[in-house]
C-alpha positions in Angstrom: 0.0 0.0 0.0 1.0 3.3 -0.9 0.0 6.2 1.5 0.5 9.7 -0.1 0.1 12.8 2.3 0.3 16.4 1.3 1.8 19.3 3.6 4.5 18.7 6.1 3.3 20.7 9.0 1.7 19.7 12.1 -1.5 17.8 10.8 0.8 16.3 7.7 3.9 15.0 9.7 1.7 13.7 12.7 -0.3 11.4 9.7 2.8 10.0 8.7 4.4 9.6 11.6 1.3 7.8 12.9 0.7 5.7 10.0 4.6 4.6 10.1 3.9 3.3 13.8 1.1 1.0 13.0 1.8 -0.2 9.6 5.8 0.4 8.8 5.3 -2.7 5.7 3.3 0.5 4.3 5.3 3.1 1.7 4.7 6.7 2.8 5.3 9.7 0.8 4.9 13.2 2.1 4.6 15.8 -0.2 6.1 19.5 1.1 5.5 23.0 -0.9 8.9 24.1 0.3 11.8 22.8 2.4 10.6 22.8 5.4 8.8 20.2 6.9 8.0 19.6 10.4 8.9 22.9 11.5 7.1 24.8 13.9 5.3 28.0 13.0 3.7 28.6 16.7 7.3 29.5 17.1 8.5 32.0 15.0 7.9 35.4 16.9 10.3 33.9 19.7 12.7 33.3 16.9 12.1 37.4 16.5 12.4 37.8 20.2 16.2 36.1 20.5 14.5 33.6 22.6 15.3 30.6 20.1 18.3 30.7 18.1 19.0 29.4 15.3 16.3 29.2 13.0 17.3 25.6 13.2 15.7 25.2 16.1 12.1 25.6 15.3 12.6 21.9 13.8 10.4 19.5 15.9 12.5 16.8 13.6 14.9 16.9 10.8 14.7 15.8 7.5 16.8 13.3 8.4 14.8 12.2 11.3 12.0 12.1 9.4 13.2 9.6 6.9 14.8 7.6 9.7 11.6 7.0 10.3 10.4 5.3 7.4 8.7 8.3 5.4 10.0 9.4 1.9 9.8 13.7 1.6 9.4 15.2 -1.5 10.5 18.7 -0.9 10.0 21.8 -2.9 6.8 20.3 -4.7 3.5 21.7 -4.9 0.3 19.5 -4.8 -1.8 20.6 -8.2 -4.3 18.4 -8.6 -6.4 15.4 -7.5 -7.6 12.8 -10.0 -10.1 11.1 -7.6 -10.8 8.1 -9.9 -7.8 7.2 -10.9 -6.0 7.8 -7.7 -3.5 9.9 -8.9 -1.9 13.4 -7.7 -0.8 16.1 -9.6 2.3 17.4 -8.6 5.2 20.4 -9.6 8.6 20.5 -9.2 11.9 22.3 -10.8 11.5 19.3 -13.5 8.1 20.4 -13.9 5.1 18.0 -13.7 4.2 14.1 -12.6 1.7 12.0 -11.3 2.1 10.3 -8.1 0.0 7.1 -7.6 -2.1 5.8 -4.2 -4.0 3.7 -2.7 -4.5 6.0 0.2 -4.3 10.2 0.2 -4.0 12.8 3.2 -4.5 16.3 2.3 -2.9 18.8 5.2 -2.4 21.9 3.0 -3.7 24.0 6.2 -4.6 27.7 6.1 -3.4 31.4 4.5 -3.0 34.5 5.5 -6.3 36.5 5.3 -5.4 40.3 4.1 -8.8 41.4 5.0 -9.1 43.5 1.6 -6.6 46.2 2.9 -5.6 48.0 -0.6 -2.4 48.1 -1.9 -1.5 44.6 -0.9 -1.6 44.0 -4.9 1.2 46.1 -5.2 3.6 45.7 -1.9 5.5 43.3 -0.8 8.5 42.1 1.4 10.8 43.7 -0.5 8.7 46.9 0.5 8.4 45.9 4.1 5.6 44.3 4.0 4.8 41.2 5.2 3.0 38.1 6.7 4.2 35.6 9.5 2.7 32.2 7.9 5.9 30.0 6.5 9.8 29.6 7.3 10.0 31.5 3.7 7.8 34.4 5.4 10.7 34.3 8.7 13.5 34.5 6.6 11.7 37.3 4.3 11.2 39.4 7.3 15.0 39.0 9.2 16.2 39.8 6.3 14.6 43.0 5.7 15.1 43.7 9.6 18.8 42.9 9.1 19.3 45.1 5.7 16.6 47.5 6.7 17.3 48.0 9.7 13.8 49.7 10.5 12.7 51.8 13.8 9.8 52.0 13.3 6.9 49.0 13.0 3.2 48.4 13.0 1.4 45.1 13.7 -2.1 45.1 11.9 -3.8 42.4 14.6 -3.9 42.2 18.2 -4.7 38.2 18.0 -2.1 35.7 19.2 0.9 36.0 16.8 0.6 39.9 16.8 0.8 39.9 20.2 3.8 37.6 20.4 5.6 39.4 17.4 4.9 42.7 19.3 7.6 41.5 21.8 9.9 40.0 19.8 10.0 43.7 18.0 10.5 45.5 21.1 13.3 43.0 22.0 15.0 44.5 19.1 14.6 48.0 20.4 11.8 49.2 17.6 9.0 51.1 18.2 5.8 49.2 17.7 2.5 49.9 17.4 -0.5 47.5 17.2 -3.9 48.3 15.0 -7.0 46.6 16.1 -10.0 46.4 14.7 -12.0 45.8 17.1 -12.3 47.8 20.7 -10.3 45.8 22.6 -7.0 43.2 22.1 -7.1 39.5 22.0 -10.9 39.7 21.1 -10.8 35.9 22.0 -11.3 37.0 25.6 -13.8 39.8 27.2 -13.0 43.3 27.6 -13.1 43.0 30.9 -10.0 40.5 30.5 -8.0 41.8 27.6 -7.7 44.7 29.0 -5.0 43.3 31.3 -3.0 42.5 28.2 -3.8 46.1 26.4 -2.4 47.3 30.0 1.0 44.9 29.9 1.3 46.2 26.7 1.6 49.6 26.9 3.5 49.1 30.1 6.0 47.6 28.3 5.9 50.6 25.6 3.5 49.0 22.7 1.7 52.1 21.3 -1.8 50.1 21.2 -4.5 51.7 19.0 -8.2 49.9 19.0 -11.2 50.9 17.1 -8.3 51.1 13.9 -9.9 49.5 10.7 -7.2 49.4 8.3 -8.1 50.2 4.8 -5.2 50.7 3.3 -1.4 51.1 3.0 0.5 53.6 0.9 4.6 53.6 0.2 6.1 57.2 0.1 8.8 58.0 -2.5 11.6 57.7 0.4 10.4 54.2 1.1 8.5 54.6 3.7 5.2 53.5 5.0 1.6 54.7 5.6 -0.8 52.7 7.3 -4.7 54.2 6.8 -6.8 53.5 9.0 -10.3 54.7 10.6 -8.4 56.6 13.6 -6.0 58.0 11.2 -2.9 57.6 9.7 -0.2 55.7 10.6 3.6 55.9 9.8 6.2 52.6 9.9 9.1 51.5 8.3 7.8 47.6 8.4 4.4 46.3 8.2 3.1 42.9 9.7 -0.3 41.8 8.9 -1.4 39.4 11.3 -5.4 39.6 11.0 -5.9 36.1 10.7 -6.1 33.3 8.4 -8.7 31.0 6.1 -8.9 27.6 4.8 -6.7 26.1 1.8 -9.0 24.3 0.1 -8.3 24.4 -3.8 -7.1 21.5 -4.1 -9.8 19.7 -2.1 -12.3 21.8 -3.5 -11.3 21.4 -7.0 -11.4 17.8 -6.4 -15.3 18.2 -5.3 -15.1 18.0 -1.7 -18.1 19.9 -0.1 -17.3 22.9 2.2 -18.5 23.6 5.6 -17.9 26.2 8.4 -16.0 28.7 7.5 -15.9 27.6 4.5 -13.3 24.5 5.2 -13.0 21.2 3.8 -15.7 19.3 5.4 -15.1 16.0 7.3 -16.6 13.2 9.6 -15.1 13.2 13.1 -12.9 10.0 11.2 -11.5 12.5 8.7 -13.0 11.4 6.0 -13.3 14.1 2.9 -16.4 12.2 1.1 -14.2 11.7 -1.7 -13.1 7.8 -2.3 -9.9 7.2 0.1 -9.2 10.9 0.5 -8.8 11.9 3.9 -7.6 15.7 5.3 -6.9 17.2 8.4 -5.4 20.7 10.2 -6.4 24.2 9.3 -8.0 23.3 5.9 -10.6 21.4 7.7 -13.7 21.8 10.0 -13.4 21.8 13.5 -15.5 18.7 15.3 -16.4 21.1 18.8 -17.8 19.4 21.4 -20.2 22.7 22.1 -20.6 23.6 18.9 -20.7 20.9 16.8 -19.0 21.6 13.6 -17.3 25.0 13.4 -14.0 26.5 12.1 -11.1 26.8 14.9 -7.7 26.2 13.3 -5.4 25.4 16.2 -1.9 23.5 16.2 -3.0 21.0 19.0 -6.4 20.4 17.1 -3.6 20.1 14.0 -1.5 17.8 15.6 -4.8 15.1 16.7 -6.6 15.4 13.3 -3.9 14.2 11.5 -2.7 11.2 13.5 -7.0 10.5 13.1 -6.2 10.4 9.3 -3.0 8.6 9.7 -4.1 5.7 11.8 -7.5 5.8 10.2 -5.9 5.7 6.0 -4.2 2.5 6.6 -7.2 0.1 8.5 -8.0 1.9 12.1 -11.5 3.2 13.0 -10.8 6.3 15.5 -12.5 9.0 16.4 -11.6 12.6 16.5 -13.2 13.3 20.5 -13.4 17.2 19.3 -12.2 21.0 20.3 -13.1 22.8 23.4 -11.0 26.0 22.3 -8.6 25.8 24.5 -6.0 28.5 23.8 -3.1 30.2 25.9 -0.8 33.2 25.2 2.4 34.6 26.8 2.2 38.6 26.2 5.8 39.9 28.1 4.9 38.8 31.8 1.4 37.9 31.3 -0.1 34.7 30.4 -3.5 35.0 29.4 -6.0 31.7 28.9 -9.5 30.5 27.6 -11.5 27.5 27.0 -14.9 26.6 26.1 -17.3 29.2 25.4 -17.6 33.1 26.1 -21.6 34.7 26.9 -22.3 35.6 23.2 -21.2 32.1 22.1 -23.0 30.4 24.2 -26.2 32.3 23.6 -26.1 31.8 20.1 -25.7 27.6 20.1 -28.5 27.8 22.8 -27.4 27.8 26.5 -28.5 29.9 29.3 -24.7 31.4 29.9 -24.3 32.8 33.1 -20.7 34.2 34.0 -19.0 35.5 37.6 -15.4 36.8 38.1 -13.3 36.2 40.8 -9.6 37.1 41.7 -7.4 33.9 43.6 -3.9 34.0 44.7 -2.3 31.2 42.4 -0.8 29.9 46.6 -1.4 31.0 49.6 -0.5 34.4 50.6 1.7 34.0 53.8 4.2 32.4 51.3 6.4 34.9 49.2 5.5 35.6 45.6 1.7 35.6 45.5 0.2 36.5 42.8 -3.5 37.1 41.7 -5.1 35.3 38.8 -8.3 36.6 37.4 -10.8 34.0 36.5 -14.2 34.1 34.7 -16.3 31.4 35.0 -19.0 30.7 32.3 -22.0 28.1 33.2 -25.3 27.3 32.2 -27.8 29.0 34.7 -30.4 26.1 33.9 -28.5 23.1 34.9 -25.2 24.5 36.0 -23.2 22.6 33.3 -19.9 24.5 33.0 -19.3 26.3 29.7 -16.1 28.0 29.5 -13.4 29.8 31.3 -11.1 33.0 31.0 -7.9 33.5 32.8 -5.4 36.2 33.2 -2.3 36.0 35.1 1.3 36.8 35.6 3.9 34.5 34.3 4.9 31.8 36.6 0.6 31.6 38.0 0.5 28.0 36.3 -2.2 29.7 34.1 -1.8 27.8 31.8 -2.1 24.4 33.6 -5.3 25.8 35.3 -6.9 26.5 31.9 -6.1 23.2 31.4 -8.2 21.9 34.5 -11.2 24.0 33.1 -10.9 22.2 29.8 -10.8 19.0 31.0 -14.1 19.5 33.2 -15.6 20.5 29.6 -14.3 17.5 27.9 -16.0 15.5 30.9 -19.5 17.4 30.8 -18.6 18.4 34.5 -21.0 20.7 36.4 -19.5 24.1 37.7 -20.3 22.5 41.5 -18.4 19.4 40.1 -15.2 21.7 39.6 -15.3 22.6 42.6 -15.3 19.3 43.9 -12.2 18.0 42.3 -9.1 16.6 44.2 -6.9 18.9 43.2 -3.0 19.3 44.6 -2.0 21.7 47.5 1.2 22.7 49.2 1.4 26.4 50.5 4.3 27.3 47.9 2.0 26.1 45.0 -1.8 25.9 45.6 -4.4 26.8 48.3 -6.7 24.3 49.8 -9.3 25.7 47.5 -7.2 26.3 44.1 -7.6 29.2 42.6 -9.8 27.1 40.0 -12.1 26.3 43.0 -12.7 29.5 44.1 -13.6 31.1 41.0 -16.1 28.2 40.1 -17.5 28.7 44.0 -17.6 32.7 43.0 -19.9 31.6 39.9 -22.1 29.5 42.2 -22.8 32.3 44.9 -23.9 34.6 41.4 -26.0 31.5 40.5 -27.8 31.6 43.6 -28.2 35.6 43.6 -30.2 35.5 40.3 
């Protein structure tokens, strides 16, 4: 048998490497648009930052690993076409075209930059300063201009995730940055109430942060320099980063007639399965299976990472089951770590619950030891049967946020009540934890608001 996967990226590589583990009498090729697979995009802004050094490093494996491993890489070759009945896929290289045959295909071509129809994108580039943050060829694009260049000035169109992230890694190199954001607060994956802690770590840390800025368009002077325009004004920069988000690659899919679903992505069964005759896809090009929500579109490397070792196992005899998303999400903004999972009020309004949310504030350990620190918390539940929904978190590095987000997403993925959270057996040692973990206490916070209404 002769599994062929295209994209070598999280979703990609995790296929292979799964379908290598259970059946290694199996030939697997992996087809990769450029040169570097298995690399890890989450971490390119602390490539920016000086953090990770070299570029090397961002590797999770090397090529060489990967063929250790049993799994034959054709680099540099792009993925043109499906021929569905015949089994065969269309494929460009510097030699120019082939046919590769299967028995067995994985499509992982993930997701692109969305440019959010900002004008004069048709006529800019990296060469003019600026850029996207999507590919190993989009890193070395951009430290090269910052190395050439050598530009003071910078301005990061999206306060999600990666602008965040790349916000620091800018500052690290002592630029002045300023962040446009559409909408009226950062990180709009959280409420106001919470992102405003990371607006505030932002500015503290001197990010000019503009929200309420609708970009519509960028301009290049005659001295090579750049205008941002934007709702709130004008904005100059000697680099641009657009970093407004991203949407589903689905040509090749699509032009092989797979249907489409939320968010317009490839649509498939919780096995993987495209509809088409043994073509399978998974990553950022695909639906999202949410446990809340049912099908949606949330492209997330962990989600990434489970999809495709679905497909993997799945496209060479297995019979598992993708268990679905809960959202869960975490971000490190300077000193700040800021959390969710599950569902926020409007959310869970619109797929039909009765949301009810309460705040609380908890020391991540108990206060009579040194180093306290406060985590805010809000707790999302369903006011009819108390069924937890979701959970926000904001606190400083070193709170364990991140592992307590994780506690909240594992009542989710276990239908827990709110009560029920507060129930758990959770670890405790002064240094660490408090008898009732900060967790505890905010779900106890949400029950005394429960019992107010």
């Amino acid at each position: 048998m002769h599994l062929v996967i295209v994209g070598g990226s999280d979703a990609g590589i995790s296929a292979a490497l799964r379908a290598r583990e259970l059946a290694p009498e199996h030939d697997v090729t992996v087809v990769v648009a450029d040169a570097y697979p298995n690399y890890s995009i989450c971490g390119i802004p602390y490539y920016f930052s000086g953090d990770v050094t070299p570029w090397q490093s961002l590797a999770h494996r090397t090529r060489e690993d990967l063929e250790a491993a049993g799994m034959a890489l054709r680099l540099d070759t792009l993925a043109t076409a499906i021929d569905v009945e015949r089994r065969r896929l269309r494929v460009r290289d510097a030699s120019g075209e082939s046919d590769i045959a299967y028995d067995e295909l994985i499509v992982g071509t993930g997701a692109l930059p969305a440019h959010a129809g900002i004008a004069g994108l048709d006529r800019l580039g990296p060469d003019d300063g600026v850029h996207v943050l999507h590919s190993m060829g989009d890193t070395f694009a951009l430290d090269r201009f910052l190395a050439e260049r050598q530009p003071r000035r910078a301005t990061i169109i999206g306060a999600g995730y990666v602008g965040l992230e790349m916000a620091e890694g800018f500052m690290g190199r002592g630029m002045e940055v300023t962040i446009l954001q559409r909408g009226p607060e950062v990180l709009s994956t959280l409420e106001p109430e919470l992102s405003a802690q990371v607006h505030a770590e932002l500015v503290d840390h001197g990010v000019i942060v503009r929200t309420g800025s609708a970009v519509s368009g960028i301009e290049k002077g005659e001295d090579g320099s750049l205008t941002v325009v934007a709702t709130d004004g004008t904005h100059e920069a000697d680099v641009v980063l657009l970093v407004v988000g991203v949407r589903p690659n689905t040509a090749l899919l699509e032009a092989a007639g797979a249907r489409l679903g939320a968010g317009r992505a490839v649509a498939v069964d919780p096995q993987m399965r495209t509809g088409l005759p043994h073509v399978w896809a998974a990553g950022d090009g695909v639906v999202t299976h949410h446990r809340q929500l049912g099908e949606t579109y949330l492209p997330l490397g962990t989600t990434s990472h489970k999809q495709g070792r679905i497909a993997g196992e799945n496209a060479v005899g297995g019979s598992v089951t993708f268990a679905g998303s809960v959202g869960t999400q975490v971000v490190k903004v300077f000193d700040l770590v800021a959390a969710r999972t599950g569902l926020r009020d409007h959310e869970a309004t619109a797929a039909g619950f009765g949301p009810l949310s309460a705040t609380a504030v908890a020391d991540d350990h108990k206060r009579y030891y040194p180093g306290a620190q406060p985590i805010t918390i809000r707790v999302t539940g369903d006011r009819r049967d108390q069924r937890l929904l979701g959970a926000q978190l904001v606190g400083r590095l070193g709170t364990e946020t991140a592992k307590r987000v994780d506690t909240f997403a594992v009542a989710l993925h276990a239908g827990l009540t709110v009560p029920q959270v507060s129930e758990l057996d959770l670890s405790y040692t002064p240094t660490l934890g408090s008898p009732w973990d900060a967790v505890q206490a905010a779900a106890q916070a949400w029950e005394r608001t429960a019992g107010e209404r």
